[in-house]
C-alpha positions in Angstrom: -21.4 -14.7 15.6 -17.7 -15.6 15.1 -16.2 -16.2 18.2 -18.0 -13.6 20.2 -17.6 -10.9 17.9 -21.0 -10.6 16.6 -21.2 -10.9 12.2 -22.3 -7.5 11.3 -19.4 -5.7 13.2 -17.0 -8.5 11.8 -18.3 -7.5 7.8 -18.2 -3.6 8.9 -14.7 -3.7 9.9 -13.4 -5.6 7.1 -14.9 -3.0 4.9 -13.8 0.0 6.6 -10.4 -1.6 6.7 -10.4 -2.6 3.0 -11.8 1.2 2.2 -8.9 2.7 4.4 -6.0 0.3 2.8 -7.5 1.5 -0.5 -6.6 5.4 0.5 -3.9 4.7 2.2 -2.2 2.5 -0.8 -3.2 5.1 -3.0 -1.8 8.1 -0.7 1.5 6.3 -0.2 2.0 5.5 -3.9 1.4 9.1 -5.4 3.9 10.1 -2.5 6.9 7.3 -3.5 6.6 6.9 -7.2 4.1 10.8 -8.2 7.0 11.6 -9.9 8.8 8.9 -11.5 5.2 7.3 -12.9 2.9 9.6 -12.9 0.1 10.7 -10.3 -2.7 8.3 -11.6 -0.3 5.7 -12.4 1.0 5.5 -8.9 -2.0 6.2 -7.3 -3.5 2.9 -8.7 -1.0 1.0 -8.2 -0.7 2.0 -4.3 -4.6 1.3 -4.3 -3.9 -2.2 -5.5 -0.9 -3.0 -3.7 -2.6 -1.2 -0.8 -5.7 -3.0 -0.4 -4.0 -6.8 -1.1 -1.5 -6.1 2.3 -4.3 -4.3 4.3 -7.3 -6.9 3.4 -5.0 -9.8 4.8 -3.8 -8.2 7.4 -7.7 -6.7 8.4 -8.7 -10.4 8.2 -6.2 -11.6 10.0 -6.8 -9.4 12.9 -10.6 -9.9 13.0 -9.8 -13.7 13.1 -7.7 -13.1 16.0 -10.0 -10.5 17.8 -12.4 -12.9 17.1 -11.1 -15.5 19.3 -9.6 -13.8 21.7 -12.5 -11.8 23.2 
């Protein structure tokens, strides 16, 4: 358990978060740059980009859930 927030939930979230900051990074970076890079281009880039900001900040908040409940 971390905190009260029991280990298996705490690993469960951080995945689904990390999966969802993947499609979202990839979503948003074939909307800005599809055109100027390139659709796969972009897309991977918005997955990388994507799933750095959204793993911290997934983390982060699990940390902080963690010790607040």
């Amino acid at each position: 358990m971390i905190g009260n927030l029991p280990l298996g939930t705490a690993i469960g979230a951080l995945l689904i978060g990390m999966l969802a900051s993947i499609a979202g990074g990839a979503l948003g970076g074939v909307i800005t740059g599809g055109k100027a890079l390139g659709n796969q281009l972009a897309a991977f880039m918005g997955s990388f980009y994507g799933q750095v900001a959204g793993t911290a900040g997934v983390f982060l908040g699990l940390l902080l859930a963690a010790y607040l409940i």
